[in-house]
RONU-590238 format. One line per field, with one value per atom (N, C-alpha, C): residue in one letter; x, z, y; residue number from 1; atom name. Coordinates in steps of 0.1 Angstrom, whole numbers. Example, Ala and Ser with C-alpha at 12.3 -4.5 7.8 and 13.67 -1.06 7.14 Angstrom:
2
drenpa <- A_A_A_S_S_S
x <- 132_123_132_128_137_129
z <- 78_78_78_71_71_79
y <- -57_-45_-33_-22_-11_0
mipa <- 1_1_1_2_2_2
zadren <- N_CA_C_N_CA_C
% end
This chain:
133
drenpa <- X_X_X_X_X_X_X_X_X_X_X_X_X_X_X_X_X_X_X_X_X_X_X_X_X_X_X_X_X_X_X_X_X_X_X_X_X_X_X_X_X_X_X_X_X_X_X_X_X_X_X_X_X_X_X_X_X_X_X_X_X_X_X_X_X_X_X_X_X_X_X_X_X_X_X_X_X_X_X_X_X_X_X_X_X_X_X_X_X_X_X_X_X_X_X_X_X_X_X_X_X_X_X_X_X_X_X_X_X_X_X_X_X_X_X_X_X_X_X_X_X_X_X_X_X_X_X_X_X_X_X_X_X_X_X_X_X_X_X_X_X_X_X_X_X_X_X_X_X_X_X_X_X_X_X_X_X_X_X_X_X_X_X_X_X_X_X_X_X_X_X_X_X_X_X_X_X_X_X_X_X_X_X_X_X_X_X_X_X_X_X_X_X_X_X_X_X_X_X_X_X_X_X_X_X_X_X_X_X_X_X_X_X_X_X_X_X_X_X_X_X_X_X_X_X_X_X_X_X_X_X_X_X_X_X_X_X_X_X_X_X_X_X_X_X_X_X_X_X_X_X_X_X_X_X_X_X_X_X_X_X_X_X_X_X_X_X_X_X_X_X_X_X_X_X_X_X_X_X_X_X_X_X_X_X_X_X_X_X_X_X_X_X_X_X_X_X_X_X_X_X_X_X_X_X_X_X_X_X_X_X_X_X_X_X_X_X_X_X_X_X_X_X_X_X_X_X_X_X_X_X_X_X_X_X_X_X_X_X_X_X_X_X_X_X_X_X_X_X_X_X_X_X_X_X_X_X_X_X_X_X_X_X_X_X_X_X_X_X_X_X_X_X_X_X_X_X_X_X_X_X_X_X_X_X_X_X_X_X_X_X_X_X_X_X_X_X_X_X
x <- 269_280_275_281_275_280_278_281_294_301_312_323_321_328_327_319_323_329_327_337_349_356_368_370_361_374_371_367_367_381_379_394_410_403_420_418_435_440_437_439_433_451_456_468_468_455_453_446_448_441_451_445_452_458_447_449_467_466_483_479_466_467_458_459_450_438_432_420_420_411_409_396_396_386_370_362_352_345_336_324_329_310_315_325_331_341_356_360_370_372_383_388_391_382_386_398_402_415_408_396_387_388_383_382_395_406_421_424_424_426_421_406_399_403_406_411_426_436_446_445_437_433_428_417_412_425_435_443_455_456_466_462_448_438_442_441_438_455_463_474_480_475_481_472_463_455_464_462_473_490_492_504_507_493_492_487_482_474_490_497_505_521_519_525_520_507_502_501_503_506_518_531_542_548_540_541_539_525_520_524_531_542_553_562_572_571_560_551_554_545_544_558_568_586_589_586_592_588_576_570_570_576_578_593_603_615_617_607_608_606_591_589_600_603_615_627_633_642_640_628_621_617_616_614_624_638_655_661_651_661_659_642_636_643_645_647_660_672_679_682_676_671_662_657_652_664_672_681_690_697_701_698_686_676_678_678_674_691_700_718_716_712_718_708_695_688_695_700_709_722_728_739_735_727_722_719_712_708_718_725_741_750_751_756_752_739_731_727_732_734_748_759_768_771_764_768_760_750_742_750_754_765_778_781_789_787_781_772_766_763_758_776_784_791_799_801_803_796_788_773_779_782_782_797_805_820_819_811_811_806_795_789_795_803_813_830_832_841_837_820_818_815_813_801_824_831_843_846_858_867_881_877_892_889_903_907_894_888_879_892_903_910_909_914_914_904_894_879_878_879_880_890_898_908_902_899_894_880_874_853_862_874_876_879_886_894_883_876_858_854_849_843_843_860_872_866_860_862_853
z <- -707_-714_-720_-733_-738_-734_-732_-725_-731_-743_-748_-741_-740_-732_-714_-715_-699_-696_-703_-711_-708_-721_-721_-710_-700_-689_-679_-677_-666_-670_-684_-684_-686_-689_-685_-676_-673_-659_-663_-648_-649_-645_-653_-647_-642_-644_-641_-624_-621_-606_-599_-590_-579_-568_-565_-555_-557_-568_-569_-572_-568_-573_-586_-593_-607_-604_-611_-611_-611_-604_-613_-622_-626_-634_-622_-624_-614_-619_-615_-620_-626_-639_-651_-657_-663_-670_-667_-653_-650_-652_-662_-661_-647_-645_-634_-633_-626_-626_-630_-628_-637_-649_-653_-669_-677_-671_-674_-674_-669_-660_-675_-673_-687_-700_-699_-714_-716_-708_-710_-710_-703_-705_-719_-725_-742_-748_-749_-756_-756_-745_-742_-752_-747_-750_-770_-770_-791_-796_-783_-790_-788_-777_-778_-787_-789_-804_-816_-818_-829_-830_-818_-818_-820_-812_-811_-827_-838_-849_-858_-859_-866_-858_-852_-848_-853_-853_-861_-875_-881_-893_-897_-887_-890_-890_-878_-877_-888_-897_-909_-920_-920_-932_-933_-922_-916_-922_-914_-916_-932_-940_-954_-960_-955_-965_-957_-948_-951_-955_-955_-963_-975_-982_-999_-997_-988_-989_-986_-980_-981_-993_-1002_-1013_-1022_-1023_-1030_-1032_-1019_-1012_-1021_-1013_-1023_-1037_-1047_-1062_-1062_-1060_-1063_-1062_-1053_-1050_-1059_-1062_-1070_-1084_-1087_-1099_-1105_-1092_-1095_-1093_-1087_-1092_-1103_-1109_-1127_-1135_-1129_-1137_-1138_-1127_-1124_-1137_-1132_-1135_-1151_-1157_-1170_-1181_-1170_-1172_-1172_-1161_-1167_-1175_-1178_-1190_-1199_-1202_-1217_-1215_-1204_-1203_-1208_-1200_-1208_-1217_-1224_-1239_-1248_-1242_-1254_-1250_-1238_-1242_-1251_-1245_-1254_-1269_-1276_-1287_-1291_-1287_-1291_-1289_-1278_-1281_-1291_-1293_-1306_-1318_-1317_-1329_-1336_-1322_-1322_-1323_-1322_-1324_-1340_-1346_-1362_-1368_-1365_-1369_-1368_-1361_-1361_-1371_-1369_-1381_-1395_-1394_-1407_-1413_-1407_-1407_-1409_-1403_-1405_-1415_-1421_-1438_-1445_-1443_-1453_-1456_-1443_-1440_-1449_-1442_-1451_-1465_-1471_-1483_-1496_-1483_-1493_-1501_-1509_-1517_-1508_-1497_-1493_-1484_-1481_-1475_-1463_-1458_-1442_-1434_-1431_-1422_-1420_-1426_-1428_-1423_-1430_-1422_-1408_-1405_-1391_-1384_-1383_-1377_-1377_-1388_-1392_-1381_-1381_-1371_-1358_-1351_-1337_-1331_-1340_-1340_-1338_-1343_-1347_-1334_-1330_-1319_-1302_-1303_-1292_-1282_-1295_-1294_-1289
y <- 1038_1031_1018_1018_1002_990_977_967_965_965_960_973_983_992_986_983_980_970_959_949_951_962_965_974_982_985_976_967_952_952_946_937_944_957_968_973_972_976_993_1001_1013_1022_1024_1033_1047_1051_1065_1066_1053_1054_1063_1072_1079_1073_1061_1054_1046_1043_1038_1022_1019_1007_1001_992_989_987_989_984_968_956_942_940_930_929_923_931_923_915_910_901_889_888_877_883_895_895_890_886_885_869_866_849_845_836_828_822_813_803_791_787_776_776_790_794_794_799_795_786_777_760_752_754_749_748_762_767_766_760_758_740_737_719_719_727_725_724_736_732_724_719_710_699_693_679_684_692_696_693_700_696_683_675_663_657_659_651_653_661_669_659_659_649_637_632_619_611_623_621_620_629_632_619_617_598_587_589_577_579_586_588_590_594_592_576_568_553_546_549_546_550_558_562_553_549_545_527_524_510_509_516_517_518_524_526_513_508_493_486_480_472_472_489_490_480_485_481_468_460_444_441_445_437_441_452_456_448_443_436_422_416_400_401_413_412_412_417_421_408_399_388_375_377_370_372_385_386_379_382_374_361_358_337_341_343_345_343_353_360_345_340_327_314_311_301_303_318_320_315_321_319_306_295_281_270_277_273_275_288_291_284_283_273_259_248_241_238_247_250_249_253_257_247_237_228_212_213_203_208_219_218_217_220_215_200_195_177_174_179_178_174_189_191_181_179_170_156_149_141_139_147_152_149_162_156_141_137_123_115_113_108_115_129_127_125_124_120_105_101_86_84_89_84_90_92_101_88_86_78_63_59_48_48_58_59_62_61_66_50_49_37_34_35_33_18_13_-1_-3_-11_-15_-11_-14_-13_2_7_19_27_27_28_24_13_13_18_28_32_46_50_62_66_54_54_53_46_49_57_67_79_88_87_96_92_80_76_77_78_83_96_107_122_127
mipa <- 1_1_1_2_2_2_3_3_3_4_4_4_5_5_5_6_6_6_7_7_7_8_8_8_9_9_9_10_10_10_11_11_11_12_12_12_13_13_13_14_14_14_15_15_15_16_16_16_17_17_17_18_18_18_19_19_19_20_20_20_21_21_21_22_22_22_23_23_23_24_24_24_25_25_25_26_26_26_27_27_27_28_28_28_29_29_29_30_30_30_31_31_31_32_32_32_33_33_33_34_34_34_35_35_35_36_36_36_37_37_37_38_38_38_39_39_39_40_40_40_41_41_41_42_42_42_43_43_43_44_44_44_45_45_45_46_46_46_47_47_47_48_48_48_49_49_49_50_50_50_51_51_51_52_52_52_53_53_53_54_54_54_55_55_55_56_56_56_57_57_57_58_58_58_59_59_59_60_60_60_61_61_61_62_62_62_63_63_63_64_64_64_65_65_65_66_66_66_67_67_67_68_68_68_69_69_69_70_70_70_71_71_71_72_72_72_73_73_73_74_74_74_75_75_75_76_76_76_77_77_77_78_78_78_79_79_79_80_80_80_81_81_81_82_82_82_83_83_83_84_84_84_85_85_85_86_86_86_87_87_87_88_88_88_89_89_89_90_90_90_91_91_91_92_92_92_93_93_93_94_94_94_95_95_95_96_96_96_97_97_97_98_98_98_99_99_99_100_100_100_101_101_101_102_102_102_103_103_103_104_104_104_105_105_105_106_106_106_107_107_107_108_108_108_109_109_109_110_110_110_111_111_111_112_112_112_113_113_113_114_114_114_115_115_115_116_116_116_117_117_117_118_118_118_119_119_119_120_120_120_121_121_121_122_122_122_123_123_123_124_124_124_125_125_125_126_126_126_127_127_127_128_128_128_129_129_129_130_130_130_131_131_131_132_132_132_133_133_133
zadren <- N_CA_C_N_CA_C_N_CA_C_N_CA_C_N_CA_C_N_CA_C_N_CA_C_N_CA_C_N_CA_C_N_CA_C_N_CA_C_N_CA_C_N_CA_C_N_CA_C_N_CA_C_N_CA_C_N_CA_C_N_CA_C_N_CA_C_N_CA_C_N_CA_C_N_CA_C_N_CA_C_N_CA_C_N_CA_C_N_CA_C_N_CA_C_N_CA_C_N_CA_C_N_CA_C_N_CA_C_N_CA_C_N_CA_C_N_CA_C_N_CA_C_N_CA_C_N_CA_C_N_CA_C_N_CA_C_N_CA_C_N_CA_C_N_CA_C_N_CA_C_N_CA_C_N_CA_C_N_CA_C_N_CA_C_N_CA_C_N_CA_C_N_CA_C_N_CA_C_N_CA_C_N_CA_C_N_CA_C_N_CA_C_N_CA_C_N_CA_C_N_CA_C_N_CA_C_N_CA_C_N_CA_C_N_CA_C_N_CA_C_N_CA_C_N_CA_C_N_CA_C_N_CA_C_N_CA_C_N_CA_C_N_CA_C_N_CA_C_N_CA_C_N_CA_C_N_CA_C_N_CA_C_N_CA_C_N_CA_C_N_CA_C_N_CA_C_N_CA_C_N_CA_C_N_CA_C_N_CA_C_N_CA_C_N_CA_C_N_CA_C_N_CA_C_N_CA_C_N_CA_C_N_CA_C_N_CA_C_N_CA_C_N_CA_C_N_CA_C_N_CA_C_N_CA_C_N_CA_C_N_CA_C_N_CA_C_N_CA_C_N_CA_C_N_CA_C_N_CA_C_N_CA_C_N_CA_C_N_CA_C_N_CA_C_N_CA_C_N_CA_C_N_CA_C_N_CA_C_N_CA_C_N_CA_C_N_CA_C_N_CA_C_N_CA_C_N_CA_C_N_CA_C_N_CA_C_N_CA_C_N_CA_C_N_CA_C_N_CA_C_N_CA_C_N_CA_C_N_CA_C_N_CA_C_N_CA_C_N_CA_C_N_CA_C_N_CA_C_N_CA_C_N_CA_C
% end
């Protein structure tokens, strides 16, 4: 018989015994409770690696979506102080051109007022009324 055949009837049970009972496996072919023991510790150790690997890369995922969602958080907020800042520049803006304006016209209401033929009194009633406003 070739060694892989003796092999395989080590490690199968024998149902055709008369005796009523199986055969076991003898020798080196038969798994010890060491060799079981071992090999159920190999895989344990592989899969808690496996676990412990896929945690820390679940942690570091987790890590990474909040730290997107902080800076996220601080551009959104920055933006709107931009947005702010940029509203009362243009507020400003637009009211220092209309006292501008205002201002121009007066000036030119007033050379207009003086450059006219009518009474001083007059004129002056006219520049206080202007000047009032």
């Amino acid at each position: 018989m070739h060694s892989i055949q003796k092999c395989n009837q080590a490690l199968t049970p024998n149902f055709n015994d008369n005796s009523g009972s199986r055969k076991r496996p003898m020798g080196m072919f038969a798994p010890t409770y060491a060799n079981l023991l071992e090999s159920w510790q190999k895989a344990h150790e592989t899969s808690e690696n496996a676990c412990l690997e896929w945690n820390e890369e679940k942690a570091s995922n987790m890590e990474k979506q909040q730290f997107e969602e902080v800076n996220l958080q601080k551009q959104m907020e920055f933006d709107e102080k931009q947005h702010a800042k940029k509203q009362e520049f243009k507020k400003e803006k637009w009211n220092c051109e209309l006292k501008f304006k205002e201002k121009k016209f007066q000036m030119d209401l007033t050379i207009a007022v003086l450059s006219s033929s009518r009474p001083i009194v007059e004129l002056e009633c006219i520049l206080t009324l202007i000047n009032k406003k």
